[in-house]
C-alpha positions in Angstrom: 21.4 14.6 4.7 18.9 16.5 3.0 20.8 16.4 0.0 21.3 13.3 -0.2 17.8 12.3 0.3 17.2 14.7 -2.8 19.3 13.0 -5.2 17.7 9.5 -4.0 14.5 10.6 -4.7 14.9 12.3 -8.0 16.7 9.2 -8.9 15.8 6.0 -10.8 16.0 4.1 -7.2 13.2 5.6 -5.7 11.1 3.8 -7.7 12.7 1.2 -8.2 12.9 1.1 -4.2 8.8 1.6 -4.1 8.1 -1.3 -6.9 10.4 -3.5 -4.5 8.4 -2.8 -1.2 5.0 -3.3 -3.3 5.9 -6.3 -5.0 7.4 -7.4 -1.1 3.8 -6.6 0.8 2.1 -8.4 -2.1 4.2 -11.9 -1.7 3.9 -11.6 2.2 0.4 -11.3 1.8 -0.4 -13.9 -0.6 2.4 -16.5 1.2 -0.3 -15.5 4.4 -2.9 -16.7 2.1 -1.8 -19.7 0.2 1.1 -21.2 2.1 -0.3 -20.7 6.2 -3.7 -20.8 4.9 -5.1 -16.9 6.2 -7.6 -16.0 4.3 -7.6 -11.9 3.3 -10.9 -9.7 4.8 -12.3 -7.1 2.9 -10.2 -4.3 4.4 -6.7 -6.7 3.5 -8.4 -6.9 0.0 -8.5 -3.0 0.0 -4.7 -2.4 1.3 -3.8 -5.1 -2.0 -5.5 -2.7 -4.2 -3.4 0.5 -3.0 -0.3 -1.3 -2.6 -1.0 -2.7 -5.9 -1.5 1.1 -6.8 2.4 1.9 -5.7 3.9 -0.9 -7.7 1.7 1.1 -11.2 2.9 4.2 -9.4 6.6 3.0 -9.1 6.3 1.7 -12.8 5.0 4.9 -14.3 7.7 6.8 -11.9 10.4 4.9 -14.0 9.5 5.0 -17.0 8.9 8.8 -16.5 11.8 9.6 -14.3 13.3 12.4 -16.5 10.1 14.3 -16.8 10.0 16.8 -13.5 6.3 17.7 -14.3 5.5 13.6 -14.7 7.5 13.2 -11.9 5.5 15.4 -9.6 2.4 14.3 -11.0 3.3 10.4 -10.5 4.1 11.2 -6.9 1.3 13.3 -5.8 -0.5 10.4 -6.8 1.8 8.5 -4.3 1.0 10.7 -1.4 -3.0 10.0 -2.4 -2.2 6.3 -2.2 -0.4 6.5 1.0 -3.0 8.3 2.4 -5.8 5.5 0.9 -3.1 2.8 2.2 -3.2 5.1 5.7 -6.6 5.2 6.2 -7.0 1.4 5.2 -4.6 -0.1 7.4 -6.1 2.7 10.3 -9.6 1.1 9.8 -8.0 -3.2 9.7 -6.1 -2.0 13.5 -8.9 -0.2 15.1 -11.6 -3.3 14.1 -9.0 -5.7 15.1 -8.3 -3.6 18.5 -12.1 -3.2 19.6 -11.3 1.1 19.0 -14.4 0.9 16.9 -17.2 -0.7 16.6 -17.7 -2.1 13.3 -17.2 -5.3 10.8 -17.3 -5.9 6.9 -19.1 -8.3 4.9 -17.8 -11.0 2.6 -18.1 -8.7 -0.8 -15.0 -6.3 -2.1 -17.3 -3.4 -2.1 -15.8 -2.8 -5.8 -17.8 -1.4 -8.2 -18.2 -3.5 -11.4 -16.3 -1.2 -13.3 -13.5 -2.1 -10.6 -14.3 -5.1 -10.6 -10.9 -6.7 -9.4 -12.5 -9.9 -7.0 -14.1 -10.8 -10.5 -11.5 -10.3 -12.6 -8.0 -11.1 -10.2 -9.9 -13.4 -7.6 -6.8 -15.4 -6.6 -5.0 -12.0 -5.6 -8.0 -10.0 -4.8 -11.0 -12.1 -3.2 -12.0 -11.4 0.4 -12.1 -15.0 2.0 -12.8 -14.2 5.3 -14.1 -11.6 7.8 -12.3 -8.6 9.5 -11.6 -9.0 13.4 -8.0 -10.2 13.4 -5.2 -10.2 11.5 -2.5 -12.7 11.7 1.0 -12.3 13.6 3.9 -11.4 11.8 7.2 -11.6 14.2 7.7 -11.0 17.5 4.2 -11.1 18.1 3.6 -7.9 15.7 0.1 -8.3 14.0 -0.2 -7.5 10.7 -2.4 -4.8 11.0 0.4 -3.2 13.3 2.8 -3.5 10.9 0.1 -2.2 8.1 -0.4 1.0 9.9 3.7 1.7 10.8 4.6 0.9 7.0 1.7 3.1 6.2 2.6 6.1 8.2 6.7 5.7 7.2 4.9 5.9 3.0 3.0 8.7 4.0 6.3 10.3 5.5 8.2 9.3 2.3 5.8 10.2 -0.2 5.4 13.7 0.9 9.3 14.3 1.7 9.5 12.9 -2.0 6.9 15.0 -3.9 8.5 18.0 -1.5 12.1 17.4 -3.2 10.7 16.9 -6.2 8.8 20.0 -6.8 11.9 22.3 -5.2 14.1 22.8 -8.1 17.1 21.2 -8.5 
């Protein structure tokens, strides 16, 4: 199994596989937004931005796929964008659960270097508040499903970048 895990991930179709579930989040989110009318909090704005970061990741990946050193390089940086996506997703759940005490205000946050809500404002403009986040199916939240698809790319990332840097 290992093996064959190895080939998938030193292949072509890993990130290929990793632009698909980027440019998947993305359309779910912004069908949430401008077809059922849920506006994104700061903290959804922030999980765009590093699932936006695996699509450039899974882009670079391709393009670079016969380079082993680009090909570890490219997916460290996934591991540091799964943990950013980690951490993100951790912080929309625990507001939205009461495990913390805390709340965001209507600006990004982004620095005007990063200016993104400026410069993308129909993909990355915080509308609303955090304290909830809408259902998905089967009365999932999407925070819920944030923080599982979060854990399963930090699981991924690292078994890649593992494989990866093990010669072949």
């Amino acid at each position: 199994m290992f093996n064959t895990l190895n080939c998938f991930f030193r292949s072509p179709w890993y990130w290929l596989a990793m632009i698909f579930a980027g440019m998947t989040m993305e359309c779910i989110a912004l069908y949430y937004q401008y077809v059922l009318n849920y506006g994104p909090c700061v903290l959804c704005i922030h999980v765009r931005i590093w699932v936006m970061a695996f699509i450039l990741l899974g882009i670079l990946g391709l393009l670079g796929h016969k380079s082993r050193p680009m090909n570890i390089l490219i997916s460290l940086l996934t591991v540091v964008a799964a943990v950013g996506l980690t951490e993100r997703s951790w912080m929309t759940f625990a507001i939205e659960r009461n495990l913390i005490e805390g709340s965001c205000t209507m600006g990004s946050g982004l620095p005007d270097w990063f200016a993104l809500d400026r410069w993308f404002p129909a993909m990355f403009e915080p509308w609303e508040l955090c304290g909830w986040t809408p259902e998905l199916l089967f009365g999932i939240t999407m925070a819920e499903a944030l923080l599982v698809t979060s854990a399963i790319a930090v699981i991924t990332t690292l078994l890649a970048t593992f494989s990866l840097y093990r010669k072949a």
